[in-house]
mmCIF file as Biopython writes it, N, C-alpha, C and O atoms, coordinates in Angstrom:
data_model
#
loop_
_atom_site.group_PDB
_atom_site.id
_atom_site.type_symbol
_atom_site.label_atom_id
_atom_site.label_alt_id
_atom_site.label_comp_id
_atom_site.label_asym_id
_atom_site.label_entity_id
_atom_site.label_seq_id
_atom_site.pdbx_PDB_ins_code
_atom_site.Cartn_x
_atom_site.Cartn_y
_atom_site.Cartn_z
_atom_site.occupancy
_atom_site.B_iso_or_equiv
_atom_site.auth_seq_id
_atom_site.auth_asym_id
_atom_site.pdbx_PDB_model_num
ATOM 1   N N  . UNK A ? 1  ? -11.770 -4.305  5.585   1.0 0.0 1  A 1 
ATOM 2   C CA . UNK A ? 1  ? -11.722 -2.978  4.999   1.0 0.0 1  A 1 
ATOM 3   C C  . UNK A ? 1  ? -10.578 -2.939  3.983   1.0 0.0 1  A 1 
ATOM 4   O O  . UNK A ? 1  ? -9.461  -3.148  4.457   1.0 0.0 1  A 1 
ATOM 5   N N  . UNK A ? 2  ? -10.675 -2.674  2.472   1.0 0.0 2  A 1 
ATOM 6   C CA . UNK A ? 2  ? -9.754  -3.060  1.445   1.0 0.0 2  A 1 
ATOM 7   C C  . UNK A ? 2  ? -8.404  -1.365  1.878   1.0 0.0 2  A 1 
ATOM 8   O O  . UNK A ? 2  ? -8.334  -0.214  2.310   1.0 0.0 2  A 1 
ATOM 9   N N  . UNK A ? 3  ? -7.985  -2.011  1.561   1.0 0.0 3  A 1 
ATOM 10  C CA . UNK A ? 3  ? -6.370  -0.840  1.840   1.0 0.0 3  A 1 
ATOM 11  C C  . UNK A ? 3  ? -6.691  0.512   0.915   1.0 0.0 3  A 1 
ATOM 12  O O  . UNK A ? 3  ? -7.049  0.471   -0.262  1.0 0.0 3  A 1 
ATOM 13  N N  . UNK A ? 4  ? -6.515  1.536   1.587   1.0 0.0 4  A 1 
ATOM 14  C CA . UNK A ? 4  ? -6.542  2.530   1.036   1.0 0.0 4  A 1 
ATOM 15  C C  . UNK A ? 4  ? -7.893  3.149   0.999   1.0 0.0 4  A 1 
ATOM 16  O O  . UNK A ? 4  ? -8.222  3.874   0.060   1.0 0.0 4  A 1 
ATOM 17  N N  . UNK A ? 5  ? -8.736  2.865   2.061   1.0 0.0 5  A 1 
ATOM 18  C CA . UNK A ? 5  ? -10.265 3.271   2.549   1.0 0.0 5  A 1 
ATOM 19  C C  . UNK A ? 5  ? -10.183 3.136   3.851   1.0 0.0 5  A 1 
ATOM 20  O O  . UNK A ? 5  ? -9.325  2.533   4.495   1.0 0.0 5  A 1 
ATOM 21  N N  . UNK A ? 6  ? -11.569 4.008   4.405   1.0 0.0 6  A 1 
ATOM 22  C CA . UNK A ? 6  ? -11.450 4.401   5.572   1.0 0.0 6  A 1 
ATOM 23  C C  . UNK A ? 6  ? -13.078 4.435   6.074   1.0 0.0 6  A 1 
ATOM 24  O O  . UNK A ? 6  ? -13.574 5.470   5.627   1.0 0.0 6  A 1 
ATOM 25  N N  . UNK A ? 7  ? -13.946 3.753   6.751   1.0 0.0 7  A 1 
ATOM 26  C CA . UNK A ? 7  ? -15.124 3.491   6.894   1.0 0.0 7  A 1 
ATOM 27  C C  . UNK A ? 7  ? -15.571 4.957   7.741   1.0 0.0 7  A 1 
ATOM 28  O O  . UNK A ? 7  ? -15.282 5.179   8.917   1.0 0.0 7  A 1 
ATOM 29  N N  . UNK A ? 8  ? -16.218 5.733   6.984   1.0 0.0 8  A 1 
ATOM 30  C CA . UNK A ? 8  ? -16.945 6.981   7.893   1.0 0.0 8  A 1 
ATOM 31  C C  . UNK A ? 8  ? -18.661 6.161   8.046   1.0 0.0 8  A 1 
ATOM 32  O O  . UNK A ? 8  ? -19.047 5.466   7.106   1.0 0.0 8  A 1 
ATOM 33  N N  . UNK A ? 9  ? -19.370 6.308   9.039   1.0 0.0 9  A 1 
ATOM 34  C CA . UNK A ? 9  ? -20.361 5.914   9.180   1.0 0.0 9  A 1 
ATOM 35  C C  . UNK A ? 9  ? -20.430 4.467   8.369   1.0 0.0 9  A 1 
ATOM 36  O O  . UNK A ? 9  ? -19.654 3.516   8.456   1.0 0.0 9  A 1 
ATOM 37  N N  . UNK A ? 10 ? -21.813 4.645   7.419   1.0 0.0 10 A 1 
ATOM 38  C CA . UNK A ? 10 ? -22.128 3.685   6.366   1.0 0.0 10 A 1 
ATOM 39  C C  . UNK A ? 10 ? -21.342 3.237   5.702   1.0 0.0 10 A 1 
ATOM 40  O O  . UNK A ? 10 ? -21.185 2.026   5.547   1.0 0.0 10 A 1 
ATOM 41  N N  . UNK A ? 11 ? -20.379 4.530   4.924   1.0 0.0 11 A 1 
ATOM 42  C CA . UNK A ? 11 ? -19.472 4.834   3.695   1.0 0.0 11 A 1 
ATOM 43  C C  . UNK A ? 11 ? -18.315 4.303   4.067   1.0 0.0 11 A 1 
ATOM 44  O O  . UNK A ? 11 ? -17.875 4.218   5.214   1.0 0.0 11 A 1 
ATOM 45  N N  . UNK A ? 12 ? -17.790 3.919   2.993   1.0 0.0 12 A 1 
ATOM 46  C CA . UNK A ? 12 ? -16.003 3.582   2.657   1.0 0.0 12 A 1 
ATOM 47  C C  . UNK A ? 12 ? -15.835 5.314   1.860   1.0 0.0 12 A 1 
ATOM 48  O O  . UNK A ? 12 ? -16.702 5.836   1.159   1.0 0.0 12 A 1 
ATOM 49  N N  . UNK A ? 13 ? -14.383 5.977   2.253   1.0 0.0 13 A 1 
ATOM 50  C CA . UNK A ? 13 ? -14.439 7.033   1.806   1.0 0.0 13 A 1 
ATOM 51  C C  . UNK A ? 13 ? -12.742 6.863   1.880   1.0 0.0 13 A 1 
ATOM 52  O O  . UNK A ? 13 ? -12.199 6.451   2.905   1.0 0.0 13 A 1 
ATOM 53  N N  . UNK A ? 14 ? -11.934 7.258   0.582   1.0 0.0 14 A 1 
ATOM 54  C CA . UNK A ? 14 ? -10.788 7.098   0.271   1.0 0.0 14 A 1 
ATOM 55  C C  . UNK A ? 14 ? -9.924  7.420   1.076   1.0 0.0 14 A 1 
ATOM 56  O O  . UNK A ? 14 ? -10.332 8.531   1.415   1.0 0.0 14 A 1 
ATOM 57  N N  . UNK A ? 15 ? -8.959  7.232   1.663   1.0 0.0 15 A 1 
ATOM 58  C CA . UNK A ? 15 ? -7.964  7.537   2.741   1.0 0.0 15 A 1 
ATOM 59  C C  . UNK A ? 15 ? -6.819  8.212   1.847   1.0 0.0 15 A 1 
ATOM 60  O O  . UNK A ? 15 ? -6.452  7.505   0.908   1.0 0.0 15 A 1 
ATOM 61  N N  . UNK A ? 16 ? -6.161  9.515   1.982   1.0 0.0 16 A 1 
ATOM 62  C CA . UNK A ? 16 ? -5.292  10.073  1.361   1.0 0.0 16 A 1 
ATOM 63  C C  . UNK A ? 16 ? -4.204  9.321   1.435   1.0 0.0 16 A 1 
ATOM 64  O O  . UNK A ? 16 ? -3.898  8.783   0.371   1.0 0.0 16 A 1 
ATOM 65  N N  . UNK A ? 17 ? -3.444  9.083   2.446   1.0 0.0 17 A 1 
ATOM 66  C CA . UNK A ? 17 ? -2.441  8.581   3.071   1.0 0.0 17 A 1 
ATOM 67  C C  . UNK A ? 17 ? -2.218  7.272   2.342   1.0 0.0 17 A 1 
ATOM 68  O O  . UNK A ? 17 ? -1.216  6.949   1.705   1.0 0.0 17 A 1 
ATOM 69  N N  . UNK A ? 18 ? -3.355  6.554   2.551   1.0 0.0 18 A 1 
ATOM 70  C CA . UNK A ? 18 ? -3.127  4.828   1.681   1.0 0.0 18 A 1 
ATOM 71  C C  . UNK A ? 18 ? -3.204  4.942   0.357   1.0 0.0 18 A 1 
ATOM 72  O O  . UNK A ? 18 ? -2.570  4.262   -0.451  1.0 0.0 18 A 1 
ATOM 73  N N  . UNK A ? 19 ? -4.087  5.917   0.081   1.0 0.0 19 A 1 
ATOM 74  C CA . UNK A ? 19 ? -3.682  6.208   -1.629  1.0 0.0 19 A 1 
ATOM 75  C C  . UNK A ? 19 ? -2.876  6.450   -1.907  1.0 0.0 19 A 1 
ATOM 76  O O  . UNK A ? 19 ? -2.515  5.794   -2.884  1.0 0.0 19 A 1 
ATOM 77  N N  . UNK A ? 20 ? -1.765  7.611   -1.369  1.0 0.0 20 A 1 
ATOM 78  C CA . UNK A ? 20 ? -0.536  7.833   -2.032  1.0 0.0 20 A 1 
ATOM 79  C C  . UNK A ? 20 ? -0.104  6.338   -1.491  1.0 0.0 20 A 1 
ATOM 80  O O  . UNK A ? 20 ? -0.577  5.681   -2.418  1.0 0.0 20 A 1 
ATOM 81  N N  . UNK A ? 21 ? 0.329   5.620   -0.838  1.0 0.0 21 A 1 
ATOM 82  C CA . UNK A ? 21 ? 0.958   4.815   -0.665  1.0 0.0 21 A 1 
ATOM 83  C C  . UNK A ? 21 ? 0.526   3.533   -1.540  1.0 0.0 21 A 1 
ATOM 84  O O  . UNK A ? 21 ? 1.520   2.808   -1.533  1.0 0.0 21 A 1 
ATOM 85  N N  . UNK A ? 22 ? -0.198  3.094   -2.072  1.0 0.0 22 A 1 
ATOM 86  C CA . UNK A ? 22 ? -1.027  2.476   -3.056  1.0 0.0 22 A 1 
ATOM 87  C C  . UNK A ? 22 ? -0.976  3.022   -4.572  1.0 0.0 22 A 1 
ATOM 88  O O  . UNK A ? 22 ? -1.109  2.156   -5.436  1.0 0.0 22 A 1 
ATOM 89  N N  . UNK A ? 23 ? -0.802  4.328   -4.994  1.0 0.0 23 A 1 
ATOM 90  C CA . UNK A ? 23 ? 0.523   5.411   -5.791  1.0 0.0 23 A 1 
ATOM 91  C C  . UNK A ? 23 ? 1.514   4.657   -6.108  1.0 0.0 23 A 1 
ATOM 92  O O  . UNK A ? 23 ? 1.523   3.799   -6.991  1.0 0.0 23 A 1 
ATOM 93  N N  . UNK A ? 24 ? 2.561   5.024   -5.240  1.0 0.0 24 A 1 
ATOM 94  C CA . UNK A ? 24 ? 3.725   4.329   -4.676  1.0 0.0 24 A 1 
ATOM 95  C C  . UNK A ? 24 ? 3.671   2.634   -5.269  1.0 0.0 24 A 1 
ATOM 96  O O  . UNK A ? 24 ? 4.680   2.286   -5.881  1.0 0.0 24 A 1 
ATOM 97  N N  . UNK A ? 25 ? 3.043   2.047   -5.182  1.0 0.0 25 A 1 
ATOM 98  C CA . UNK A ? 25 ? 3.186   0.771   -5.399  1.0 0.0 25 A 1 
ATOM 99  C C  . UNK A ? 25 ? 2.693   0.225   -6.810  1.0 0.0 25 A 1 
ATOM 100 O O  . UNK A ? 25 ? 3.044   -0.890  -7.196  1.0 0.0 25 A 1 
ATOM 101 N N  . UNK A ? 26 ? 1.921   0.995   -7.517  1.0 0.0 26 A 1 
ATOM 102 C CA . UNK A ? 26 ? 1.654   1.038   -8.754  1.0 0.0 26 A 1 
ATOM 103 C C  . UNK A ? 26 ? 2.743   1.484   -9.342  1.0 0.0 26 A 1 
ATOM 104 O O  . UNK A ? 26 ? 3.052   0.752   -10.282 1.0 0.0 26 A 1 
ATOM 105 N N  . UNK A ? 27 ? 3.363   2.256   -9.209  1.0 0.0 27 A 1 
ATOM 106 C CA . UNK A ? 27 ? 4.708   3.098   -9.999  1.0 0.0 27 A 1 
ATOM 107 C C  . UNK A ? 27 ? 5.444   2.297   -9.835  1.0 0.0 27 A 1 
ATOM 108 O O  . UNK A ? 27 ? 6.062   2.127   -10.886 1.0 0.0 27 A 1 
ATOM 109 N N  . UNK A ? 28 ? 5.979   1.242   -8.598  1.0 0.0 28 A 1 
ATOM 110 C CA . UNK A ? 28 ? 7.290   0.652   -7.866  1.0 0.0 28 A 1 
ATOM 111 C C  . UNK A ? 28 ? 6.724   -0.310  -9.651  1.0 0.0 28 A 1 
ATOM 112 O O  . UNK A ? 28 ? 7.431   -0.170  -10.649 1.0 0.0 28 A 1 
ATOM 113 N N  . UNK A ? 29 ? 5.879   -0.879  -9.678  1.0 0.0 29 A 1 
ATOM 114 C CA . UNK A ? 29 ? 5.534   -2.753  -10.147 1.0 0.0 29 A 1 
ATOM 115 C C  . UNK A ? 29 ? 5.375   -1.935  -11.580 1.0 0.0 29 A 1 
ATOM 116 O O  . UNK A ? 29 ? 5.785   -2.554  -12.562 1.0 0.0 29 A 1 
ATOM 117 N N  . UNK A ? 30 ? 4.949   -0.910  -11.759 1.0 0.0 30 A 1 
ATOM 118 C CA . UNK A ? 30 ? 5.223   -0.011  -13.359 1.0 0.0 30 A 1 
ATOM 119 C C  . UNK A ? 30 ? 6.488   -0.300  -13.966 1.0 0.0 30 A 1 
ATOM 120 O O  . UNK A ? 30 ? 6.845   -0.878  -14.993 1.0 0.0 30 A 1 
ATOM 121 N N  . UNK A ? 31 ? 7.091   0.319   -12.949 1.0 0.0 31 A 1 
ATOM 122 C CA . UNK A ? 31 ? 8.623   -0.049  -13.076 1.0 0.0 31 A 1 
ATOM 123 C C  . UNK A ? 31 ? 9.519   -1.102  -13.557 1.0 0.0 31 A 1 
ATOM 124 O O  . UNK A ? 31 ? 10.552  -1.184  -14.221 1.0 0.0 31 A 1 
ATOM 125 N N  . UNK A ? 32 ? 8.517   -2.046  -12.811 1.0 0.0 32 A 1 
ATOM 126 C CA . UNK A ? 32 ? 9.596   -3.877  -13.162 1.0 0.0 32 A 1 
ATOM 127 C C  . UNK A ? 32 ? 9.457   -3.976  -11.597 1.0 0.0 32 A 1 
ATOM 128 O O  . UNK A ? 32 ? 8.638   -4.880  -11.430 1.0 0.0 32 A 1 
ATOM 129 N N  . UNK A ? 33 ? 9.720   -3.654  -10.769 1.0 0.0 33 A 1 
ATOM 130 C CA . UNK A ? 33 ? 9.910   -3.786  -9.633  1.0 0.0 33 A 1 
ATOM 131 C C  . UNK A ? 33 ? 9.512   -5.228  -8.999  1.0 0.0 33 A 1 
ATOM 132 O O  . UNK A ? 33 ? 8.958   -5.959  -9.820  1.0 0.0 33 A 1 
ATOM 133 N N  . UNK A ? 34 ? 9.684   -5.787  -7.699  1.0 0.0 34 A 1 
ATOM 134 C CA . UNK A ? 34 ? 9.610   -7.148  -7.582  1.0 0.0 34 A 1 
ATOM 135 C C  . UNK A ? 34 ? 8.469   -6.782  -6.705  1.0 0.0 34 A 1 
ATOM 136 O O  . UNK A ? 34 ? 8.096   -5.625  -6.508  1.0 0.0 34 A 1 
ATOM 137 N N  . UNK A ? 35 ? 7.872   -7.994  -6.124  1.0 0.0 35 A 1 
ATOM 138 C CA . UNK A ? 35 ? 7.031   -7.335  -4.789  1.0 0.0 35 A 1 
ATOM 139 C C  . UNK A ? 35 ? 8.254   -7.024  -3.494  1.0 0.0 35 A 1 
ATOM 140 O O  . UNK A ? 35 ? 8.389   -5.968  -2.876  1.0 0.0 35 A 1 
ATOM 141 N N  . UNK A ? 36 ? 9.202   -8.529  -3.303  1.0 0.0 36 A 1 
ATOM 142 C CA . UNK A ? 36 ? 10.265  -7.655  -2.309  1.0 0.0 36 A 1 
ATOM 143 C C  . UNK A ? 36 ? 10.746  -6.910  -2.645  1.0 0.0 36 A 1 
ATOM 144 O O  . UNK A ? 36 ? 11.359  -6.452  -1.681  1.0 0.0 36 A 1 
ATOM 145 N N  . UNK A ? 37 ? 11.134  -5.831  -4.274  1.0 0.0 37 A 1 
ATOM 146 C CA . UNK A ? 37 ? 11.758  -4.528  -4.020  1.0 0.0 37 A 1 
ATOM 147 C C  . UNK A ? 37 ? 10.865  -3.619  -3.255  1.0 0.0 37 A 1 
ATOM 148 O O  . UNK A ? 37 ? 11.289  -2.907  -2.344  1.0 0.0 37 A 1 
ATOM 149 N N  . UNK A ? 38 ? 9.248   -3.660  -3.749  1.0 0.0 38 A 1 
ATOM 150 C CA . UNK A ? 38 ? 8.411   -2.701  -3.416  1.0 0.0 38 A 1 
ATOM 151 C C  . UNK A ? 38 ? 8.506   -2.712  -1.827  1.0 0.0 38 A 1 
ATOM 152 O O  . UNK A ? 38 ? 8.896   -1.712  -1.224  1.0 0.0 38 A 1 
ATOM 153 N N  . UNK A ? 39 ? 8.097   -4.007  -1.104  1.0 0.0 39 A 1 
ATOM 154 C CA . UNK A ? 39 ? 8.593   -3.859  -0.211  1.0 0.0 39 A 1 
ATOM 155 C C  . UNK A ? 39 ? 9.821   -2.792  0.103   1.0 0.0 39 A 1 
ATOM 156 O O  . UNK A ? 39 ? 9.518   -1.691  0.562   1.0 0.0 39 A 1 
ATOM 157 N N  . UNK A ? 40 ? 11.030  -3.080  -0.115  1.0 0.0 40 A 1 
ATOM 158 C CA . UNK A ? 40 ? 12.139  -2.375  0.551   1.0 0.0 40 A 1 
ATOM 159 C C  . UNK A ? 40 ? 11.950  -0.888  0.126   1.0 0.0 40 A 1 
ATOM 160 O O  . UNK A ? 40 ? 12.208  0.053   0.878   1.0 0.0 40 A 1 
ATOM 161 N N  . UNK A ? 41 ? 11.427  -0.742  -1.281  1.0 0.0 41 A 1 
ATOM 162 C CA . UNK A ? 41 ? 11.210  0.803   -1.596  1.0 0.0 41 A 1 
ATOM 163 C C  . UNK A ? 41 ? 10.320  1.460   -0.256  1.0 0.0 41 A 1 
ATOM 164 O O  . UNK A ? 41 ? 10.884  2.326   0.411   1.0 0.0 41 A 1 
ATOM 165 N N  . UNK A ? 42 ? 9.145   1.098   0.059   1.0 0.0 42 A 1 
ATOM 166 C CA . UNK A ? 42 ? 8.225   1.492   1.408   1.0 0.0 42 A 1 
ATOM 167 C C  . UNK A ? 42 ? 8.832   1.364   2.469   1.0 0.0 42 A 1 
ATOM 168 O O  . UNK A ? 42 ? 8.633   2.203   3.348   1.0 0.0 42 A 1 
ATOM 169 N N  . UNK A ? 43 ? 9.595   0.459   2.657   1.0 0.0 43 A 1 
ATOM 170 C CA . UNK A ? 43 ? 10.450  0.674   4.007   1.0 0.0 43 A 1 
ATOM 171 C C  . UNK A ? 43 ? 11.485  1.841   4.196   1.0 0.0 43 A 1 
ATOM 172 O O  . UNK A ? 43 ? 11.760  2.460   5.224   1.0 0.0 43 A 1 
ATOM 173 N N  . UNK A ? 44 ? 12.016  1.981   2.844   1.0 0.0 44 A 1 
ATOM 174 C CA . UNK A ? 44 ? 13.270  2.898   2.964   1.0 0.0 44 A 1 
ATOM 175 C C  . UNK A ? 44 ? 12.189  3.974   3.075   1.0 0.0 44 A 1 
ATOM 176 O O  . UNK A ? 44 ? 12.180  4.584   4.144   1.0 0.0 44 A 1 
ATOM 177 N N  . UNK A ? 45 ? 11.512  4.226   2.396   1.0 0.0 45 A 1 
ATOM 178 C CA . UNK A ? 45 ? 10.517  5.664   2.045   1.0 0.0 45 A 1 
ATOM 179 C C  . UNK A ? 45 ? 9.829   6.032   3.933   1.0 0.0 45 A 1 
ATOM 180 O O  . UNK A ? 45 ? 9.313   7.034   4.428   1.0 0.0 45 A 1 
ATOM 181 N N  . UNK A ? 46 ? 10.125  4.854   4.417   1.0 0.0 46 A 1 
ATOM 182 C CA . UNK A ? 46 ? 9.436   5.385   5.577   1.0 0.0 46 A 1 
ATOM 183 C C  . UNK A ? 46 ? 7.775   4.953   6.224   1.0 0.0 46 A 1 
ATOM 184 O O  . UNK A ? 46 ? 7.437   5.018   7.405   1.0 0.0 46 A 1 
ATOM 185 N N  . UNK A ? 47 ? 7.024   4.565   5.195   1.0 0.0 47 A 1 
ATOM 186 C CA . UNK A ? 47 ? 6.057   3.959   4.973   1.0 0.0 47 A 1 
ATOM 187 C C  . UNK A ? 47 ? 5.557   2.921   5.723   1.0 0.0 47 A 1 
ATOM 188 O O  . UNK A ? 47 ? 6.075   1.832   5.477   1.0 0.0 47 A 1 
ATOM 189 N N  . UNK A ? 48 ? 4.348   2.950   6.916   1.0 0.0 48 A 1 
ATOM 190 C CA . UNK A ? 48 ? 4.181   2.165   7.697   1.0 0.0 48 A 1 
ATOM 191 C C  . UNK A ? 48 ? 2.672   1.414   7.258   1.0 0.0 48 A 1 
ATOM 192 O O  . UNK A ? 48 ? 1.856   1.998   6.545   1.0 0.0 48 A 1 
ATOM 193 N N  . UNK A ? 49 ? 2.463   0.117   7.771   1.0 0.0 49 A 1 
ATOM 194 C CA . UNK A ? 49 ? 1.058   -0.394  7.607   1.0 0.0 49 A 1 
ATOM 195 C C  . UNK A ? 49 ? 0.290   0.003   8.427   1.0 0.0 49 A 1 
ATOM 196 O O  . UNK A ? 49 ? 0.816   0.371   9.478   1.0 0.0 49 A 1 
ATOM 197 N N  . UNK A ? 50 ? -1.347  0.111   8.323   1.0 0.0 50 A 1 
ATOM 198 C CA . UNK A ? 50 ? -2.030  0.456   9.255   1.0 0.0 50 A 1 
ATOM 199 C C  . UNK A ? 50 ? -1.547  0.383   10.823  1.0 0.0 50 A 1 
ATOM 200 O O  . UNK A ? 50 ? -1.626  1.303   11.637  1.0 0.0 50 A 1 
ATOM 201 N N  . UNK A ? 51 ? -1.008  -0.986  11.054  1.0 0.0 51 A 1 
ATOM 202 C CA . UNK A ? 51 ? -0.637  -1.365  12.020  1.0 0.0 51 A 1 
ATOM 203 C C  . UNK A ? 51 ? 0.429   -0.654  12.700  1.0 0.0 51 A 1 
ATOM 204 O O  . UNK A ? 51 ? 0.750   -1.031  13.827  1.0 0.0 51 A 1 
ATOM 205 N N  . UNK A ? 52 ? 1.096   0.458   12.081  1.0 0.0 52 A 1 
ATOM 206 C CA . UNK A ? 52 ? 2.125   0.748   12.462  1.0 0.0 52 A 1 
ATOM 207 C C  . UNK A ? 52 ? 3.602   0.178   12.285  1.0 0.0 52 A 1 
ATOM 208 O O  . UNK A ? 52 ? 4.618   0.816   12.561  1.0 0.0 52 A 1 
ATOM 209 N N  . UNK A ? 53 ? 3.568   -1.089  11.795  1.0 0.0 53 A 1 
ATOM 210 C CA . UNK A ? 53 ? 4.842   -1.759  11.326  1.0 0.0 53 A 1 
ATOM 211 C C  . UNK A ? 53 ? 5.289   -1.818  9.996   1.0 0.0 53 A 1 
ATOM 212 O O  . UNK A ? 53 ? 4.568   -1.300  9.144   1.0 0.0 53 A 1 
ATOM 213 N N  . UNK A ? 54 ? 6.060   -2.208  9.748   1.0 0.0 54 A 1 
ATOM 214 C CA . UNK A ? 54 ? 6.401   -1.914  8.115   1.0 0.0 54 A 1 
ATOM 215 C C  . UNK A ? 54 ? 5.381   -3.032  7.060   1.0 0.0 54 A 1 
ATOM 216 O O  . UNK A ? 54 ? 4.593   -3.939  7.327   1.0 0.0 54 A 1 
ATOM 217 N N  . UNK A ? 55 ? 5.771   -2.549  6.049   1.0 0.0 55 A 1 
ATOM 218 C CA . UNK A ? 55 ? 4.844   -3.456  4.961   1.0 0.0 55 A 1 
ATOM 219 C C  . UNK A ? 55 ? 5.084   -4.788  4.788   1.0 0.0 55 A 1 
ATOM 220 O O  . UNK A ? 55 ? 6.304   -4.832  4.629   1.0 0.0 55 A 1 
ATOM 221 N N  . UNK A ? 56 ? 4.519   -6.268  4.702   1.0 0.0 56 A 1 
ATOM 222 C CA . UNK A ? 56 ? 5.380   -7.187  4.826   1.0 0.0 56 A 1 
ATOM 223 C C  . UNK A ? 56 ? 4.824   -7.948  3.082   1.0 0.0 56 A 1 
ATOM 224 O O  . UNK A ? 56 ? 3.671   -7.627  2.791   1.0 0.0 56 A 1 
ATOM 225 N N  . UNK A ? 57 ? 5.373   -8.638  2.283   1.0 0.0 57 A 1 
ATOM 226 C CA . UNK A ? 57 ? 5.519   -9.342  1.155   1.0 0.0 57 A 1 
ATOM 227 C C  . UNK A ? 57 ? 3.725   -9.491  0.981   1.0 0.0 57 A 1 
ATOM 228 O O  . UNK A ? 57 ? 3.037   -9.047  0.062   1.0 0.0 57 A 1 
ATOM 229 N N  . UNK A ? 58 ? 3.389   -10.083 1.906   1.0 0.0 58 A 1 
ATOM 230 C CA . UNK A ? 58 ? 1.804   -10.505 1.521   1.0 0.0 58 A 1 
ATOM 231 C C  . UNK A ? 58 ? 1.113   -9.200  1.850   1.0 0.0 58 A 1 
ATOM 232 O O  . UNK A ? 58 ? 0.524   -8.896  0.813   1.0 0.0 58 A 1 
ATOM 233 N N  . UNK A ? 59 ? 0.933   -8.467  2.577   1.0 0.0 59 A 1 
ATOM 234 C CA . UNK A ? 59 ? 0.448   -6.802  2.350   1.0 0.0 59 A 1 
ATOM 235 C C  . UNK A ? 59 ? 0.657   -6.338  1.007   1.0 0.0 59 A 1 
ATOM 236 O O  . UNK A ? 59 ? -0.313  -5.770  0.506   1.0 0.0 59 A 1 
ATOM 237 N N  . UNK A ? 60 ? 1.778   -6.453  0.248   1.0 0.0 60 A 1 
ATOM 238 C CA . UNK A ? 60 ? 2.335   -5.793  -1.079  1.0 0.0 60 A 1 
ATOM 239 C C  . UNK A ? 60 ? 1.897   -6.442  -1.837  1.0 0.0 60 A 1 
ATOM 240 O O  . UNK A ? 60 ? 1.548   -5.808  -2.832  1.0 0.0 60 A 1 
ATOM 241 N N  . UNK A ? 61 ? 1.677   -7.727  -1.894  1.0 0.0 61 A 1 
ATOM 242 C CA . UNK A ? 61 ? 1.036   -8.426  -3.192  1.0 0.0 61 A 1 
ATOM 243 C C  . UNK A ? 61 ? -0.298  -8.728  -3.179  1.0 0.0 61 A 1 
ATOM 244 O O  . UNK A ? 61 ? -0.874  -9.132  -4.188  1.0 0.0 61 A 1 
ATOM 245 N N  . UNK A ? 62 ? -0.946  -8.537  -1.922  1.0 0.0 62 A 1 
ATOM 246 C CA . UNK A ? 62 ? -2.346  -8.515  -1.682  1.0 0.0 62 A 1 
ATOM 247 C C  . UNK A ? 62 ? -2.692  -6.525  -2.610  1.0 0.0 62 A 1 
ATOM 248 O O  . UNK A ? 62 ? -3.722  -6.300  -3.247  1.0 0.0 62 A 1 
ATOM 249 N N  . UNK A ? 63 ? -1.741  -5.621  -2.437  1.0 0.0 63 A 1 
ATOM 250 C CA . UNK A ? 63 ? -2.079  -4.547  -3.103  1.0 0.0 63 A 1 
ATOM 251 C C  . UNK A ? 63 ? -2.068  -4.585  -4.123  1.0 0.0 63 A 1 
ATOM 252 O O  . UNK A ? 63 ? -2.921  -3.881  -4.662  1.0 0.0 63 A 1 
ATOM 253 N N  . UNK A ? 64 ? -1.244  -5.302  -4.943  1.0 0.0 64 A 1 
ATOM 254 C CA . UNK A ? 64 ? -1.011  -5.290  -6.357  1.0 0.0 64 A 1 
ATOM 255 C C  . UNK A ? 64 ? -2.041  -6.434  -7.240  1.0 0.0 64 A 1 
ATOM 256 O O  . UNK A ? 64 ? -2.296  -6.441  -8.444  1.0 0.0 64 A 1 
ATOM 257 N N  . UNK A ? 65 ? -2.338  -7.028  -6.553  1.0 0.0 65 A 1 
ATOM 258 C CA . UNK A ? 65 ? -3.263  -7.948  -7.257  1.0 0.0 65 A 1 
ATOM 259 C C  . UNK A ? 65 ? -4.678  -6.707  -6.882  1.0 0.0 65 A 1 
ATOM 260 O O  . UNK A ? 65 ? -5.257  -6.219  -7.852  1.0 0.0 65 A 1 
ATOM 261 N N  . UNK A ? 66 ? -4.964  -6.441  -5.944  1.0 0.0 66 A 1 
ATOM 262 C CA . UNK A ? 66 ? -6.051  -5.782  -6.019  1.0 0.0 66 A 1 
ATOM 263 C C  . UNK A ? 66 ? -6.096  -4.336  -7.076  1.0 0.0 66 A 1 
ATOM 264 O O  . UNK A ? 66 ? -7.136  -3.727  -7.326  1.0 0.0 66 A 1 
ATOM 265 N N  . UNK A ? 67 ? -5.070  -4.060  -7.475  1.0 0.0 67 A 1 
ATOM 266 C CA . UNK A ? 67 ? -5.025  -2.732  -8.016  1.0 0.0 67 A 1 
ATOM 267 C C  . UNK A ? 67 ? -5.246  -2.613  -9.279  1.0 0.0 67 A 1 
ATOM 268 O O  . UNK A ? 67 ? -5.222  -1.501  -9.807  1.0 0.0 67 A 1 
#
């Protein structure tokens, strides 16, 4: 399931939550930003992975290449 979707039935249907946070990571790498700053920017911000744990280097660059 690609980040920032949320499977209702059949449908993939946009997840608010991962979008802003997928937001967030477009603006961080807009910026100049590194993938480990983006990282630390989501950590400080509070920002958890599906999983509940923080974002780790390959989560962040798996977003940014997809974006």
């Amino acid at each position: 399931m690609p980040y920032g979707f949320r499977r209702e039935g059949a449908m993939l249907v946009e997840d608010e939550h991962e979008q802003a946070v997928l937001a967030c990571v477009r603006g961080f790498r807009a910026a100049g930003l590194s993938i480990r700053g983006i990282v630390a920017e989501l950590q400080a911000a509070g920002h958890l992975a599906r999983t509940g744990k923080p974002f780790g280097v390959a989560q962040v660059h798996a977003m940014t290449v997809a974006a």
